[in-house]
N, CA, C and O atoms as CSV, one atom per row, in Angstrom:
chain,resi,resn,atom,element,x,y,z
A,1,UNK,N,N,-5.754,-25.136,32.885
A,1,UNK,CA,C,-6.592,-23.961,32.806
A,1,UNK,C,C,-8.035,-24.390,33.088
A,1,UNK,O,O,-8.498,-25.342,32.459
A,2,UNK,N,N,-8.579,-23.909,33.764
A,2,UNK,CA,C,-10.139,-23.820,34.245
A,2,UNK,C,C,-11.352,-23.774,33.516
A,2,UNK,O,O,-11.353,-22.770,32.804
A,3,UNK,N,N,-12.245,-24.354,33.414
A,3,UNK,CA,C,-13.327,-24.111,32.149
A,3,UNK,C,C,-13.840,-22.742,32.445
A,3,UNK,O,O,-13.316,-22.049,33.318
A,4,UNK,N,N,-14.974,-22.298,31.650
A,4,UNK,CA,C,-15.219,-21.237,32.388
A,4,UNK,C,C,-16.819,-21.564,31.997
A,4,UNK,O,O,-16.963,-22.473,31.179
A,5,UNK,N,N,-17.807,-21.038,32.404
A,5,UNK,CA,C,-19.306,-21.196,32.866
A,5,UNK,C,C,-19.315,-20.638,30.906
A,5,UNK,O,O,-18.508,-19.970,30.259
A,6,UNK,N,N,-20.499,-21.247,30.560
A,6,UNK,CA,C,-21.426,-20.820,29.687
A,6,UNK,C,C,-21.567,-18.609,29.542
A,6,UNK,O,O,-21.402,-17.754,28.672
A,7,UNK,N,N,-22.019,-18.681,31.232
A,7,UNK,CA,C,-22.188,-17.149,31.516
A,7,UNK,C,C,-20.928,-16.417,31.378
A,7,UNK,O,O,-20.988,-15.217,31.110
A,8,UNK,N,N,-20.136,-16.816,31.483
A,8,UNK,CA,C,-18.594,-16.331,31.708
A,8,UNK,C,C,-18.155,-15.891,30.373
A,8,UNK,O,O,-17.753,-14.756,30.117
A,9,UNK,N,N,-18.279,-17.041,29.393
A,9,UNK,CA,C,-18.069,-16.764,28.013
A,9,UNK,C,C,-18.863,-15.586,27.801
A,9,UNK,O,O,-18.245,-14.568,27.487
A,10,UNK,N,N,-20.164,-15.523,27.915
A,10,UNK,CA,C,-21.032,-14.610,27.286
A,10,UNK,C,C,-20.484,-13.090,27.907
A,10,UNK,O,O,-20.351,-12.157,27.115
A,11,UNK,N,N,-20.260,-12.953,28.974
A,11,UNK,CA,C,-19.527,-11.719,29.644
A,11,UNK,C,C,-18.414,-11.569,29.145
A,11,UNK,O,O,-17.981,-10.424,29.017
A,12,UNK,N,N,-17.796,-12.475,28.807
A,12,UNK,CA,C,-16.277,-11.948,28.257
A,12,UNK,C,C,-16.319,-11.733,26.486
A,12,UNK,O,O,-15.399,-11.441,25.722
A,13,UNK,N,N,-17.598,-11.973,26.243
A,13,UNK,CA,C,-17.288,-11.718,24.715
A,13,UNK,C,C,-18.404,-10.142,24.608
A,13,UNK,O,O,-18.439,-9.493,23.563
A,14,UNK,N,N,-19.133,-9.783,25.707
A,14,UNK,CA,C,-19.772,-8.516,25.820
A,14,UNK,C,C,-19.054,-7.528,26.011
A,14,UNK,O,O,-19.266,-6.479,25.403
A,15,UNK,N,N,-17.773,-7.701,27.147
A,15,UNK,CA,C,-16.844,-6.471,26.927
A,15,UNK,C,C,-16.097,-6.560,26.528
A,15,UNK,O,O,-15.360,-5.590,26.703
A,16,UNK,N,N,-15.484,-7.744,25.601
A,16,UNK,CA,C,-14.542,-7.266,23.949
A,16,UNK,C,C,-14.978,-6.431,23.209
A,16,UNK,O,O,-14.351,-5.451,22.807
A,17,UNK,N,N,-16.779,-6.891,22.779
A,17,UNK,CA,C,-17.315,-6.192,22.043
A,17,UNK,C,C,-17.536,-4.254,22.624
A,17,UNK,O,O,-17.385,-3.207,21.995
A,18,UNK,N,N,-17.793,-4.430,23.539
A,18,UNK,CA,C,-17.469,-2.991,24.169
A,18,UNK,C,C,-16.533,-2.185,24.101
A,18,UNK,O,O,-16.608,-1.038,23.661
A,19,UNK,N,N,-15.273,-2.900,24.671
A,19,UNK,CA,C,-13.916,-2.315,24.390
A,19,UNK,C,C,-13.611,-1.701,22.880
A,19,UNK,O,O,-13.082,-0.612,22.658
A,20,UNK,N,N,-14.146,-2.818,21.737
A,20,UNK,CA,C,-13.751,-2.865,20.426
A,20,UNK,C,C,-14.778,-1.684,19.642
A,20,UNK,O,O,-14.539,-1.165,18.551
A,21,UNK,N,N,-15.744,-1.474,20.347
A,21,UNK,CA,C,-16.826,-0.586,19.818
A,21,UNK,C,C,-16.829,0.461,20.074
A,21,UNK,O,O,-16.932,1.422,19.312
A,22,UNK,N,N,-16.664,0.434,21.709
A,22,UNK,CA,C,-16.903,1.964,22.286
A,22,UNK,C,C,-15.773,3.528,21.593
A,22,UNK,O,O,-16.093,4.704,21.767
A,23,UNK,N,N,-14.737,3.148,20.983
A,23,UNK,CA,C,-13.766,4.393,20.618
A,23,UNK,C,C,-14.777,4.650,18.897
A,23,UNK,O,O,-14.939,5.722,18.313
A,24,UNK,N,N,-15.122,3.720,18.614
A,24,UNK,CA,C,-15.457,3.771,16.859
A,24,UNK,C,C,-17.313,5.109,17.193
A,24,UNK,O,O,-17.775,6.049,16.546
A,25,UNK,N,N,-17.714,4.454,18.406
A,25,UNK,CA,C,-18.949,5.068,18.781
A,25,UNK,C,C,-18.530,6.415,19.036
A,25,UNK,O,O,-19.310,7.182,18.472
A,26,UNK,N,N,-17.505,7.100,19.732
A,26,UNK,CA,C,-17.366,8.281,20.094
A,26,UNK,C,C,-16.461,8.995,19.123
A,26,UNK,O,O,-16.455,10.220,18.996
A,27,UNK,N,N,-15.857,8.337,18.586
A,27,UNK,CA,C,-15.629,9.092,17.097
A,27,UNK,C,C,-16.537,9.524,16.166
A,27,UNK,O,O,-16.134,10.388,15.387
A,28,UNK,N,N,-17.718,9.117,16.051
A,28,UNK,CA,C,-18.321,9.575,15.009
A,28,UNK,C,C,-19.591,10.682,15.273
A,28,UNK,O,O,-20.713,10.330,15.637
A,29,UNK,N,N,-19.213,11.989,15.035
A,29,UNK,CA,C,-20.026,12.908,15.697
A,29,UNK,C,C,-21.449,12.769,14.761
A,29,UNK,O,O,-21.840,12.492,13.627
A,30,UNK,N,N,-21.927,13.185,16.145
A,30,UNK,CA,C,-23.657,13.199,15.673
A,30,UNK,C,C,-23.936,14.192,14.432
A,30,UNK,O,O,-24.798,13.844,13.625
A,31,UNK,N,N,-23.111,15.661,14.196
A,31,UNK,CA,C,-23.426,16.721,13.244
A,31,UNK,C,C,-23.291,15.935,11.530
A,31,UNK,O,O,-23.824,16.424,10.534
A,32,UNK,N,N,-22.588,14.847,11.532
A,32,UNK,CA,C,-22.040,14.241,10.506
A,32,UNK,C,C,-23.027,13.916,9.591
A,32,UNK,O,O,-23.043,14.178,8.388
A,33,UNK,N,N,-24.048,13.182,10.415
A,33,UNK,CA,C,-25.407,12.860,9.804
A,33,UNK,C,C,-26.375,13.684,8.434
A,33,UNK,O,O,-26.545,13.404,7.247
A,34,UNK,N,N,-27.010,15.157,9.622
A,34,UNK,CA,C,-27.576,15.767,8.802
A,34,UNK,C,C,-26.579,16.389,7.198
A,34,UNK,O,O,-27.108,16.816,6.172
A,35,UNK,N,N,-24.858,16.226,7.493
A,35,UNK,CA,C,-24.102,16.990,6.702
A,35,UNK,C,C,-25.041,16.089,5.328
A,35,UNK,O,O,-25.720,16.696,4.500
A,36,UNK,N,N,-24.896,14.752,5.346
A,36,UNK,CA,C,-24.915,13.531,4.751
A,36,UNK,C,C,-26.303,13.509,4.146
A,36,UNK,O,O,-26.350,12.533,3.398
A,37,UNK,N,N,-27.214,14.028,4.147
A,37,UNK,CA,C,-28.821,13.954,3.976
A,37,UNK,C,C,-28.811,14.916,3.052
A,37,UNK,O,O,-29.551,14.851,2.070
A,38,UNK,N,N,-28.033,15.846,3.241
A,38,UNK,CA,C,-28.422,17.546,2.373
A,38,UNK,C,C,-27.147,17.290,1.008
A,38,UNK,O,O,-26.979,18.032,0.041
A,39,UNK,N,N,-26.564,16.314,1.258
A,39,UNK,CA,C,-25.854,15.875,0.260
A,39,UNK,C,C,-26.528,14.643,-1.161
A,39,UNK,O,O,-26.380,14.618,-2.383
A,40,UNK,N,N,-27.191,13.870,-0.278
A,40,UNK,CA,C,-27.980,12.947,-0.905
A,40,UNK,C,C,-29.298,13.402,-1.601
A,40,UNK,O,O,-29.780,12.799,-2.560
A,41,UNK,N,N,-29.793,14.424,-1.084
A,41,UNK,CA,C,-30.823,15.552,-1.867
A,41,UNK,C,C,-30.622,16.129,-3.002
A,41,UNK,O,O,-31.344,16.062,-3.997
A,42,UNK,N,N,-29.282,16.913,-2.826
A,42,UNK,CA,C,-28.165,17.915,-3.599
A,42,UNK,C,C,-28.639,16.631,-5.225
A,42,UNK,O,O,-29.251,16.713,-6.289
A,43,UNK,N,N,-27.921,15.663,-4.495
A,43,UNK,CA,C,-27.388,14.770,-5.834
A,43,UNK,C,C,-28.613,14.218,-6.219
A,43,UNK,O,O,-28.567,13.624,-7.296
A,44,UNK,N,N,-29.860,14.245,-5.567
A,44,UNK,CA,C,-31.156,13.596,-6.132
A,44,UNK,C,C,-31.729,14.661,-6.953
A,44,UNK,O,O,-32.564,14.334,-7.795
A,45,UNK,N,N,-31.409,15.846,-6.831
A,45,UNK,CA,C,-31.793,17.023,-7.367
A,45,UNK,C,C,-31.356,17.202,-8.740
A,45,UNK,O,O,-32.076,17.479,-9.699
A,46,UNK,N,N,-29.825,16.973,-8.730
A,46,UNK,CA,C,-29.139,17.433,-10.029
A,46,UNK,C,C,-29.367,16.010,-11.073
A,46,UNK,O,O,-28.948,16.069,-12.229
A,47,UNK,N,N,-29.927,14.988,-10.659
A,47,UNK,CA,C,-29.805,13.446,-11.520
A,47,UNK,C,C,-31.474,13.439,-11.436
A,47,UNK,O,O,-32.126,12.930,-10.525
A,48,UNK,N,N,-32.027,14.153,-12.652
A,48,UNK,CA,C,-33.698,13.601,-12.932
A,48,UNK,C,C,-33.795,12.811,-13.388
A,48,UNK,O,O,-32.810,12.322,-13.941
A,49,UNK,N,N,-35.293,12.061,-13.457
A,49,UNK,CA,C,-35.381,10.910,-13.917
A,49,UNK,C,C,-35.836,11.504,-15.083
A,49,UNK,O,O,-36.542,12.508,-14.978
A,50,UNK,N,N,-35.405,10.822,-16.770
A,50,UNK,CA,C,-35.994,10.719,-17.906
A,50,UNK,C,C,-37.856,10.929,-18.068
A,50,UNK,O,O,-38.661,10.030,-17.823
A,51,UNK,N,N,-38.126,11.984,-18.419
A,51,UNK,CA,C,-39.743,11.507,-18.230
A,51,UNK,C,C,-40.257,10.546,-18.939
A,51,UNK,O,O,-41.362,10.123,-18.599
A,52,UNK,N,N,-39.482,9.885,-20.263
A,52,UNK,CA,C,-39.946,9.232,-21.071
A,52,UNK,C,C,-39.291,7.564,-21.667
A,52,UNK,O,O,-38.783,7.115,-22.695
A,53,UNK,N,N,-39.513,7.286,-20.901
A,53,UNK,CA,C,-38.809,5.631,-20.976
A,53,UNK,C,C,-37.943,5.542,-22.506
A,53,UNK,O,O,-38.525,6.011,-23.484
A,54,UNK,N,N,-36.430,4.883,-22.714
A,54,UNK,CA,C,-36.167,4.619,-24.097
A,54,UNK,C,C,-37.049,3.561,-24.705
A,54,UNK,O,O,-37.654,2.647,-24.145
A,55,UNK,N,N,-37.003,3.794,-25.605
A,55,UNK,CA,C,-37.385,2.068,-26.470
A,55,UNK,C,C,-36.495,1.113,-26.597
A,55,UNK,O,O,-35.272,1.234,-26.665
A,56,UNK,N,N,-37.241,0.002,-26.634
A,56,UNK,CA,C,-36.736,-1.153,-26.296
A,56,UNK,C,C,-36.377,-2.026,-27.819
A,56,UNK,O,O,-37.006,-1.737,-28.837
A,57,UNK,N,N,-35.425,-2.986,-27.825
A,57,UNK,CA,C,-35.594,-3.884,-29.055
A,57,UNK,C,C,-36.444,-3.554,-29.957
A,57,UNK,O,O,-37.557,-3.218,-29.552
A,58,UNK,N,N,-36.167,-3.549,-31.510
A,58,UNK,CA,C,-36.806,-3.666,-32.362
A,58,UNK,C,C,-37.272,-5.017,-32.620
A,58,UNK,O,O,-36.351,-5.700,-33.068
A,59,UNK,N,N,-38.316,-5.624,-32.508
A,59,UNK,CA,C,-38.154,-7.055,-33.131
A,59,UNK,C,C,-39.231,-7.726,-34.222
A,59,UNK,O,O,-40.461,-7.681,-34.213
A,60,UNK,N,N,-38.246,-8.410,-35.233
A,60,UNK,CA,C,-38.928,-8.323,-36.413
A,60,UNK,C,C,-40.014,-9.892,-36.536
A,60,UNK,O,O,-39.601,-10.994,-36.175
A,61,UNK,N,N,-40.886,-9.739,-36.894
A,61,UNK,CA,C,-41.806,-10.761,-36.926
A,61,UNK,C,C,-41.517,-12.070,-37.789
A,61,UNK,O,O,-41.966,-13.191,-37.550
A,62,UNK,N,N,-40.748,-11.736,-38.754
A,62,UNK,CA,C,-40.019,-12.763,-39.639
A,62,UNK,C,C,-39.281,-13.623,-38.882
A,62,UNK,O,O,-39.526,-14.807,-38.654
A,63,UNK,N,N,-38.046,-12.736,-38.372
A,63,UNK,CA,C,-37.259,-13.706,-37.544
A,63,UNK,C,C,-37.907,-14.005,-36.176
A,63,UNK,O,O,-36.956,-14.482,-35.556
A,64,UNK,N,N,-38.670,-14.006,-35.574
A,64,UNK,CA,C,-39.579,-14.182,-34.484
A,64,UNK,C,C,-39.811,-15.503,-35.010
A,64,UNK,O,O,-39.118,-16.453,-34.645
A,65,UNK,N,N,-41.017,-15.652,-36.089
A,65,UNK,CA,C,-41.174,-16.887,-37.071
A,65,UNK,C,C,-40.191,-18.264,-36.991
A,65,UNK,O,O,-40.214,-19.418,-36.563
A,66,UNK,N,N,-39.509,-17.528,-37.551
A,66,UNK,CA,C,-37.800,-18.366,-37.984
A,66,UNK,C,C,-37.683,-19.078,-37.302
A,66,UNK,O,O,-37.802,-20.273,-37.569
A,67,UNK,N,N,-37.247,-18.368,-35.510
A,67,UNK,CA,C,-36.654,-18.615,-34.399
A,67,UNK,C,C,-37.364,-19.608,-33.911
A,67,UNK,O,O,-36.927,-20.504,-33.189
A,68,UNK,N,N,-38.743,-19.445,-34.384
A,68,UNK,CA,C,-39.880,-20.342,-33.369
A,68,UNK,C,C,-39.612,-21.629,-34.163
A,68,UNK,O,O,-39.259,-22.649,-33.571
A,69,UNK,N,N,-39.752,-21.601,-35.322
A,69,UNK,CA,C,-39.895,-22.632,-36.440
A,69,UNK,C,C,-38.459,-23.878,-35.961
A,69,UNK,O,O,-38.353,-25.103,-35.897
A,70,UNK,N,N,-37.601,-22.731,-35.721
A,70,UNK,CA,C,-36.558,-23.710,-35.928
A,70,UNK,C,C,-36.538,-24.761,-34.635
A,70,UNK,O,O,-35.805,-25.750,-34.611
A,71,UNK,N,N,-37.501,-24.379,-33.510
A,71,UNK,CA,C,-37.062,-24.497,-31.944
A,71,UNK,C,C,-37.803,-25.576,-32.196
A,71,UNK,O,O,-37.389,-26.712,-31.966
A,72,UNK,N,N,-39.073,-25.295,-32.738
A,72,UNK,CA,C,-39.741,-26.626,-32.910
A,72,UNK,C,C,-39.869,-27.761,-34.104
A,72,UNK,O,O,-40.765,-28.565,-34.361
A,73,UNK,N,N,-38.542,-27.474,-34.752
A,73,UNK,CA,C,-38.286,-28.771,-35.316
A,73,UNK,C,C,-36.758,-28.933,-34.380
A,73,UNK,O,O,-35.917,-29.621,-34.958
A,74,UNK,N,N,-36.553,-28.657,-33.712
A,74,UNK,CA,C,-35.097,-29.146,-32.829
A,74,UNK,C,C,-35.862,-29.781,-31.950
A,74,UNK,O,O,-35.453,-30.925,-31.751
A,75,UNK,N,N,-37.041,-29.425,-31.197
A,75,UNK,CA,C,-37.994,-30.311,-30.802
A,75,UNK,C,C,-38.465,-31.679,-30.770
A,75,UNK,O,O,-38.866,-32.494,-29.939
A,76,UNK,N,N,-38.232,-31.590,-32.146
A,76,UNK,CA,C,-38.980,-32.743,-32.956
A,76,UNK,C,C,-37.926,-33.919,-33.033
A,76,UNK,O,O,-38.213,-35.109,-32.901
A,77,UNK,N,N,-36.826,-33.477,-33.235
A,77,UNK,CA,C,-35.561,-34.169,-33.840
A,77,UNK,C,C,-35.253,-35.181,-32.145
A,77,UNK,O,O,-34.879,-36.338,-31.951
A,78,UNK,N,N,-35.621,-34.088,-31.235
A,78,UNK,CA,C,-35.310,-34.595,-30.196
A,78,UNK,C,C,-36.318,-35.640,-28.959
A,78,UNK,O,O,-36.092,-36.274,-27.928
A,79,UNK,N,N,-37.458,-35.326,-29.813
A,79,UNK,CA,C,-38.521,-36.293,-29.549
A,79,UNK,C,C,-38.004,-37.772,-29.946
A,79,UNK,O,O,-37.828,-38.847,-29.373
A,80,UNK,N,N,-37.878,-37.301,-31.078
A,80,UNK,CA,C,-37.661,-38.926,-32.366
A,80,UNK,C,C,-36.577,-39.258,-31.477
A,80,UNK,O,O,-36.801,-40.361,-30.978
A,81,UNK,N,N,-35.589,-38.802,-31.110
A,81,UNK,CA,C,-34.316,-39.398,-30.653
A,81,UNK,C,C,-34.435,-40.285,-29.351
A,81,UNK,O,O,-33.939,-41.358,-29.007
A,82,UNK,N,N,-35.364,-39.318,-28.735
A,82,UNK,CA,C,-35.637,-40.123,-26.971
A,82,UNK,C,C,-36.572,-41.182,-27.769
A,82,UNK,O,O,-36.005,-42.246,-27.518
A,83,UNK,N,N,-37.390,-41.406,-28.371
A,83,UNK,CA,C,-38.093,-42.564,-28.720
A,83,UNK,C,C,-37.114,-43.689,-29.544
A,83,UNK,O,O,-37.137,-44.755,-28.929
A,84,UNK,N,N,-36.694,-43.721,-30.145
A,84,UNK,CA,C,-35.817,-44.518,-30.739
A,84,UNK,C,C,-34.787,-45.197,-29.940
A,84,UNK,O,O,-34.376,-46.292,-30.323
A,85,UNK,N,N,-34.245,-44.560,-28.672
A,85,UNK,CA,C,-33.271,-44.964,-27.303
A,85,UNK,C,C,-34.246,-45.771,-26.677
A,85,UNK,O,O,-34.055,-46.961,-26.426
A,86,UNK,N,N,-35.861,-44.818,-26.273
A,86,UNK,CA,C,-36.405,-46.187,-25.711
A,86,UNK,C,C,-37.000,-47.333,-26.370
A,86,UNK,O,O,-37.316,-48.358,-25.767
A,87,UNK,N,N,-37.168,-47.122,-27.787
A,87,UNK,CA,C,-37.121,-48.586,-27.761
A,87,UNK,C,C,-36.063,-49.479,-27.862
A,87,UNK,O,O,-36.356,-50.651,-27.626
A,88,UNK,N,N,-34.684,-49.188,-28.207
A,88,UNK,CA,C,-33.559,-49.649,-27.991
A,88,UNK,C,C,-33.515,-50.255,-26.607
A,88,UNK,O,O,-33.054,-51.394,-26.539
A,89,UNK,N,N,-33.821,-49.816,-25.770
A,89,UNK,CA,C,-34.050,-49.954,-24.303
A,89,UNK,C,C,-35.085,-51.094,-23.760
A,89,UNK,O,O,-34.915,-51.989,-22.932
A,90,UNK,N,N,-35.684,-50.897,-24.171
A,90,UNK,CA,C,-37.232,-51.943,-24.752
A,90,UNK,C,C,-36.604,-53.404,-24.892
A,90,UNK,O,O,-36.566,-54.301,-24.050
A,91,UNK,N,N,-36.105,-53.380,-26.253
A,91,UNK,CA,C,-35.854,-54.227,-27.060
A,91,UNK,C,C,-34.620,-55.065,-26.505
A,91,UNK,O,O,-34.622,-56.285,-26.674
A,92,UNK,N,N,-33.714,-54.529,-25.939
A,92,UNK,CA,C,-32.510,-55.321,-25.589
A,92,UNK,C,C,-32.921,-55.768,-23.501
A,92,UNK,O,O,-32.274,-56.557,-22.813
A,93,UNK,N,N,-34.034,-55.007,-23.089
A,93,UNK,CA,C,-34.220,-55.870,-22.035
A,93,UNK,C,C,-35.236,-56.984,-22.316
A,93,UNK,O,O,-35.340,-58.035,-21.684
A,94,UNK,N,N,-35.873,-56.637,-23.225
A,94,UNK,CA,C,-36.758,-58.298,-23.463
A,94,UNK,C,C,-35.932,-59.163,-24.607
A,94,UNK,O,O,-36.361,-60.234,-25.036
A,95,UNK,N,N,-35.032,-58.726,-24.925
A,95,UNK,CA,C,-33.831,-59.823,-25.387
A,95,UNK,C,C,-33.455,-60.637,-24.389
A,95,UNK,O,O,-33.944,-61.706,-24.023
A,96,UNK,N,N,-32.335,-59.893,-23.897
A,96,UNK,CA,C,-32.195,-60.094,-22.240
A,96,UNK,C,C,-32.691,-61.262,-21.094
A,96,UNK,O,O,-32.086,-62.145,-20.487
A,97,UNK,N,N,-34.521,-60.668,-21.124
A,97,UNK,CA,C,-35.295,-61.585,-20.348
A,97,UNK,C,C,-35.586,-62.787,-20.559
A,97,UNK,O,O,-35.860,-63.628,-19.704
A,98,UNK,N,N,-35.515,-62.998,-22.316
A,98,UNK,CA,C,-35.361,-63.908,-23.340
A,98,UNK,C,C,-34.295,-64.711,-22.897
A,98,UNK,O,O,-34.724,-65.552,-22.107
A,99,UNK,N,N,-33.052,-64.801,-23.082
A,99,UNK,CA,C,-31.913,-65.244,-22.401
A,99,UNK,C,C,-32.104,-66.158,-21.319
A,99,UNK,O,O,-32.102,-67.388,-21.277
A,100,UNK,N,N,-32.278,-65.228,-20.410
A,100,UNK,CA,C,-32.264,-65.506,-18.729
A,100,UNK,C,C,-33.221,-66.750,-19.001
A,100,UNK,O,O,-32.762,-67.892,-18.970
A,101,UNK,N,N,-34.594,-66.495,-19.275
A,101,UNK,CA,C,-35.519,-67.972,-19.430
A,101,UNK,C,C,-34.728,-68.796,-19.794
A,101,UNK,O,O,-33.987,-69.265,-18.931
A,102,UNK,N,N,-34.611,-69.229,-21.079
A,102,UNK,CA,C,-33.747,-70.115,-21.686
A,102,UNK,C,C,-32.668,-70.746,-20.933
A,102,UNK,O,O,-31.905,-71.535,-21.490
């Protein structure tokens, strides 16, 4: 079978797309449109918007407190923890380096 040109491809995939398009294009009558607009009105008409926003969360200042309090001693816990690894970390490579001299 024969290659076919760069251009060739592009022509043969323009009137697939033609073939495959053109019945879907003449099916769909132009009157369809405006039906579709006076429908989308209809329904913008009957669905108002609230004039007055709901309220939102109650939220209480205590537990606001609490929540904060607690975040920043989980904070804390987790400070101490990364410090204590690095000096673990610290400590067993200048062990280590200790060694190697020796």
């Amino acid at each position: 079978m024969p290659k076919r040109s760069r251009l060739g491809q592009l022509a043969g995939l323009i009137a697939a797309g033609l073939v495959v398009c053109a019945p879907v294009a003449q099916a769909a009558p132009v009157t369809a449109l405006p039906a579709a607009s006076s429908v989308i009105t209809q329904a913008a008409a009957v669905h108002e918007v609230p004039s007055q926003a709901q309220p939102g969360p109650v939220l209480d200042p205590a537990e606001t407190d609490k929540a904060n309090s607690q975040e920043t001693k989980n904070k804390v816990i987790a400070g101490i923890a990364a410090a204590v690894l690095l000096g673990l970390v610290i400590l067993g490579r200048r062990s280590r380096s200790k060694k190697k001299k020796s």
